[in-house]
C-alpha positions in Angstrom: 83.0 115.0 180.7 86.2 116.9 180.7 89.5 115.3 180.0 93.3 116.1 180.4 96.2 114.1 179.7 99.7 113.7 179.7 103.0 111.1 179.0 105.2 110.2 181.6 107.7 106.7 181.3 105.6 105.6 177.5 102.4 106.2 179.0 99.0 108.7 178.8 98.3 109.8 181.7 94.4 110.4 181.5 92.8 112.9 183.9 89.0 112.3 183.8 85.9 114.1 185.3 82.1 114.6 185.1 79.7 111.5 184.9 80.4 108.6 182.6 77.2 107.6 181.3 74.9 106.7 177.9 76.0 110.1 176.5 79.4 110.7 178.1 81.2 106.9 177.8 81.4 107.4 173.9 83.6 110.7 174.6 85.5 108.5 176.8 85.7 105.7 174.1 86.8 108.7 171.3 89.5 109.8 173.8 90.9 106.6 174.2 90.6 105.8 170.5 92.6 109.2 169.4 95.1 108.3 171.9 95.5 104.3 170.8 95.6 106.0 167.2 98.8 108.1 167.9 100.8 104.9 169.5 99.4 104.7 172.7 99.6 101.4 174.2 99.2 102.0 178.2 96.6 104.4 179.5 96.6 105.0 183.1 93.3 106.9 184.0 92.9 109.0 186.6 88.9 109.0 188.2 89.1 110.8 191.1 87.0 113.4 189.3 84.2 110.9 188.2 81.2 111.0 190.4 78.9 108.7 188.4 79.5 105.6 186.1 76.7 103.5 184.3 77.1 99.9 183.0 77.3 102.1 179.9 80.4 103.9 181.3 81.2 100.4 181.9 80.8 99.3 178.5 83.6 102.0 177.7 86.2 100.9 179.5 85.8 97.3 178.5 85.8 97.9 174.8 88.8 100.6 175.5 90.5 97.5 177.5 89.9 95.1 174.5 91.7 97.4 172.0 94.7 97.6 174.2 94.8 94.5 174.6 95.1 93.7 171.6 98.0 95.8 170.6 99.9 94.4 173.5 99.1 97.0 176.0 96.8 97.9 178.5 94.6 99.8 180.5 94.7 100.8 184.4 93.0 102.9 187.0 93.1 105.2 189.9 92.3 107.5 191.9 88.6 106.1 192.2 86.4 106.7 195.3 82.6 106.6 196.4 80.4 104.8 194.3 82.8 104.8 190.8 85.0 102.3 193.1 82.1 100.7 194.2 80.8 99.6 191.2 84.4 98.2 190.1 84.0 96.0 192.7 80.9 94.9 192.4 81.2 94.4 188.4 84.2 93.2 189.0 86.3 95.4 187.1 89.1 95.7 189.9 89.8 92.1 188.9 89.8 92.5 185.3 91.4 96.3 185.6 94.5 97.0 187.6 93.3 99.4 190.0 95.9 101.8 192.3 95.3 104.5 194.9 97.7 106.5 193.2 99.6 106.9 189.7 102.5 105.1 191.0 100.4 101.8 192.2 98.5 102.0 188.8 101.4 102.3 186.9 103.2 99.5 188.8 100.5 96.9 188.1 100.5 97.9 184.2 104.2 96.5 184.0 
């Protein structure tokens, strides 16, 4: 898993690829973390370079979306396509998650 990131307007930008799975999603978490850790508080990731997420990928993004949640921020998406937006909408994710097509719709439904 291979990550890139970036601020723009108070928030990381998070480019994400590979798969995000039982060995990946903890690199995800640690990313997320590091960022939270230097006064991060919105996290738009980008996952149009994901090709695979487990319920342990999942897992990730829920306990990442918990953390900024609790500091008062939050945690959106986009970017997704094939079967990583598939699975948001059948977990359900795209109704816990905002969820864009682009940056500027993710970054819009953060606030």
């Amino acid at each position: 898993m291979d990550f890139r990131q970036n601020k723009q307007d108070g928030a990381v930008i998070l480019n994400v690829s590979g798969r995000m799975d039982a060995v990946t999603a903890p690199e995800f978490e640690k990313e997320c973390t590091a960022i939270i850790d230097d006064g991060g508080s919105k996290i738009c990731v980008e996952m149009g370079g994901v090709e695979y997420i487990s319920s342990a990928g999942l897992r990730s993004v829920l306990l990442v979306g918990k953390k900024l949640k609790a500091q008062g921020g939050g945690l959106a998406f986009f970017g997704l396509s094939g079967m990583v937006s598939e699975v948001f909408k059948m977990s359900g994710f795209s109704s816990i998650f905002p969820v864009g097509d682009t940056l500027d719709d993710a970054f819009a439904k953060l606030g």
